[in-house]
C-alpha positions in Angstrom: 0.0 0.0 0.0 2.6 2.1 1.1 4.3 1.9 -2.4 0.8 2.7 -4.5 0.9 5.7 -2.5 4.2 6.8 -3.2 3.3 5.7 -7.1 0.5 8.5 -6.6 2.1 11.2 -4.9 4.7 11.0 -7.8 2.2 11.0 -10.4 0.0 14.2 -8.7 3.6 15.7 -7.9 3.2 18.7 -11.0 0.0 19.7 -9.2 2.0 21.2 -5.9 4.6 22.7 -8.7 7.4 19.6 -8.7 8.5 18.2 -12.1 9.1 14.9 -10.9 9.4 13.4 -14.7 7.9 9.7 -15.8 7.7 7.5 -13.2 8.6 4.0 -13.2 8.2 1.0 -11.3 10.9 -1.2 -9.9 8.7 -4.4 -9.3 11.5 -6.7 -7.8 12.5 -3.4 -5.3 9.1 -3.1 -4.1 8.8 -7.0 -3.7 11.9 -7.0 -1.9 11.1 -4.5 0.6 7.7 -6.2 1.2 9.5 -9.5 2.2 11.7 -7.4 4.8 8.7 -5.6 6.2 6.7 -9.1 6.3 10.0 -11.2 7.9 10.8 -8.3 10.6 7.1 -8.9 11.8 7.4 -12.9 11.4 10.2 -12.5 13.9 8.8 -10.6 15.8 5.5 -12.4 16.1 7.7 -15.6 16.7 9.4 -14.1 19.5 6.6 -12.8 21.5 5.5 -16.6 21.1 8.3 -18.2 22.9 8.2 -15.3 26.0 4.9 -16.0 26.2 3.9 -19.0 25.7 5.3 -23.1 25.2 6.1 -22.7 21.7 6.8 -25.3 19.2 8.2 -25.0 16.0 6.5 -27.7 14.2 2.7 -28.7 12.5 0.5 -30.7 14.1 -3.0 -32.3 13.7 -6.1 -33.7 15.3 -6.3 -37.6 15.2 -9.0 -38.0 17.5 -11.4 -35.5 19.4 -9.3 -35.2 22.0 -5.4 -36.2 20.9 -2.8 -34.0 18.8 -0.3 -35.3 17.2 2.7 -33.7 16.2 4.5 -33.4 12.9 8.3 -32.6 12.2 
C-alpha cells in the first residue's frame, strides 16, 4: 500500500509545482522490501510466542477429538 501511495504522490507531484518526470516501477524493489517488512514482523511475532507461551516449531494435527499429534 505504502508503495501505491508513493506511485500516486509522484504521479499528482506537478500539481503542488514539482516536475518529478515519468515514473517507473521497480517491481522486484518493491517485492523486496515487502518481504523485509513481512519477515521483521514474522520474527517478531515468533518471539513474543516463545516469551509468552510453550512454543513449538513444528505442525500438528487432530487424530481423535481429543489427541494432537505432532509433525516434524
Amino acid at each position: 500500500m505504502a508503495s501505491a501511495r508513493a506511485a500516486r504522490m509522484v504521479q499528482r507531484a506537478a500539481e503542488f509545482g514539482i516536475n518529478a518526470g515519468p515514473a517507473t516501477t521497480d517491481f522486484s524493489a518493491g517485492i523486496k522490501r515487502v518481504n523485509i517488512i513481512r519477515d521483521e514482523a514474522s520474527q517478531g511475532f515468533r518471539k513474543w510466542l516463545e516469551d509468552v507461551t510453550d512454543f513449538y516449531p513444528a505442525s500438528a494435527g487432530f487424530i481423535d477429538g481429543h489427541t494432537v499429534q505432532g509433525r516434524g
